[in-house]
C-alpha distance (Angstrom), angle and dihedral (degrees) to the residues before:
residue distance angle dihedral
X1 . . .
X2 3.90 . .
X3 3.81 116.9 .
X4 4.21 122.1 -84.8
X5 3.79 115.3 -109.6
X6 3.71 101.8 -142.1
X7 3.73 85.5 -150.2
X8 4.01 88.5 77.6
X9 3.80 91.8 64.4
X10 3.62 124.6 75.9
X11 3.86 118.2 -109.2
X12 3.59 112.0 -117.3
X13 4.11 95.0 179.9
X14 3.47 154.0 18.4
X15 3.43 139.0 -170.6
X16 3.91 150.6 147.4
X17 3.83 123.6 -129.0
X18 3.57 108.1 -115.5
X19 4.15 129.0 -171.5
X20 4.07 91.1 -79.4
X21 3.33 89.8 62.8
X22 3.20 104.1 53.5
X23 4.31 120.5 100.5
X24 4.20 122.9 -146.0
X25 3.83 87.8 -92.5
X26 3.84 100.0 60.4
X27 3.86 101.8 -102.7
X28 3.73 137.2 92.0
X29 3.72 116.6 -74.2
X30 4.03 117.3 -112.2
X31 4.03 82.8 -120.1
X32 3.65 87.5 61.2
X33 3.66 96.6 58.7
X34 3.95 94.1 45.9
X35 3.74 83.9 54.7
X36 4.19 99.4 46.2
X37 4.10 85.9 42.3
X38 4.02 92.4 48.2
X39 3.78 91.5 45.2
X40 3.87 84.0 57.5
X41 3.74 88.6 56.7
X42 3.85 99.9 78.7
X43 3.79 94.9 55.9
X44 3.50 96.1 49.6
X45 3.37 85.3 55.7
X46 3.70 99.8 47.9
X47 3.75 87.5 61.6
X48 3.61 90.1 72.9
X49 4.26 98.4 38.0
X50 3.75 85.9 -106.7
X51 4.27 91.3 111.0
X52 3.50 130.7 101.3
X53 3.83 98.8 -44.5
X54 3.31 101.5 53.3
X55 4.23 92.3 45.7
X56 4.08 85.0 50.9
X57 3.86 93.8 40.4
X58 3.63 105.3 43.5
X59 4.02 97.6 35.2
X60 3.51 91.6 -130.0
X61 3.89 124.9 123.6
X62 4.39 138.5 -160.2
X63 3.46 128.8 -156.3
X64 3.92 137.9 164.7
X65 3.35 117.8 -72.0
X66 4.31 97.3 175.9
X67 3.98 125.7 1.7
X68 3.87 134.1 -178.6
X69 3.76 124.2 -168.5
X70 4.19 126.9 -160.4
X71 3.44 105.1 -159.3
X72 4.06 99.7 -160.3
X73 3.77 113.6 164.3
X74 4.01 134.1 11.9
X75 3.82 121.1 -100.9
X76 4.01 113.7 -155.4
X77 3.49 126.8 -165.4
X78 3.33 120.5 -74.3
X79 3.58 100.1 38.6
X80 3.97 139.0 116.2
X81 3.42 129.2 -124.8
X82 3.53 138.9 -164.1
X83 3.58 127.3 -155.3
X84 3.92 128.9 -160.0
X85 3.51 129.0 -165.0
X86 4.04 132.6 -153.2
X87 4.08 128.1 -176.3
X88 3.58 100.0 -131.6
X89 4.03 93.4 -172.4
X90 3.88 142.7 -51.5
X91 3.38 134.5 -143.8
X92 4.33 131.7 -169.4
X93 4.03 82.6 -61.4
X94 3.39 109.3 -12.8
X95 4.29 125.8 98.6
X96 3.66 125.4 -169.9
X97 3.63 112.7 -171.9
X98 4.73 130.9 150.4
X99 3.78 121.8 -150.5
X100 3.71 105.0 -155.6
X101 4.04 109.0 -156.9
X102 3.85 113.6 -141.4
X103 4.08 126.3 -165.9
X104 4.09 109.4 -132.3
X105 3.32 96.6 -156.5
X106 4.12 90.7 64.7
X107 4.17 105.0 -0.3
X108 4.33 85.6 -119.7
X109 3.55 110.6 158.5
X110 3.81 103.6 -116.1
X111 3.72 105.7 174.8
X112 3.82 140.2 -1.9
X113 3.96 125.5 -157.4
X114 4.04 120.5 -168.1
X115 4.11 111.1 -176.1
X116 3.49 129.8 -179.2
X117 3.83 109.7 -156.8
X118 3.87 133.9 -179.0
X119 3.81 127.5 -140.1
């Protein structure tokens, strides 16, 4: 199977890692990349009319039900990130979907995060 090019997937944030969050040895904190990846979430989900309207229209909610995160390669303060998103698969209530977490300054691979949610 040849290699993804993030490229092909739609960005669904972007941000750069500022003093907050930062942990005591010089890096980003875990709870930073849970935070970036989960950001991501809502404009995945927008591509599919499953954002913020429909959760305030239709009174129903989603939320994780099972999540793994890779964390590959360090991002320092300073930096930019990019995050992508994919929709693995869905089910009658179920969503599977990975953020994968690039660094700008090099296009590394920091961080992946695959959920499985229910709605």
């Amino acid at each position: 199977m040849p290699a993804m090019n993030l490229n092909d997937l739609p960005i669904t944030y972007r941000a750069q890692v500022e003093e907050k969050h930062i942990d005591l040895m010089g890096h980003m904190n875990v709870m930073y990349y849970t935070h970036f990846m989960e950001r991501a979430t809502l404009p995945l989900y927008e591509l599919f009319n499953f954002g913020l309207d429909y959760h305030t229209n239709s009174g129903f909610g989603s939320f994780v039900l099972e999540e793994h995160t890779r964390y590959l390669n360090e991002v320092r303060l300073g930096e930019r990130i990019t995050v992508f998103s994919r929709l693995l698969g869905r089910g009658g209530k179920t969503l599977h979907d990975i953020n994968f977490m690039q660094r700008d300054r090099d296009g590394a691979l920091a961080a992946t995060m695959e959920k499985i949610g229910i709605h």
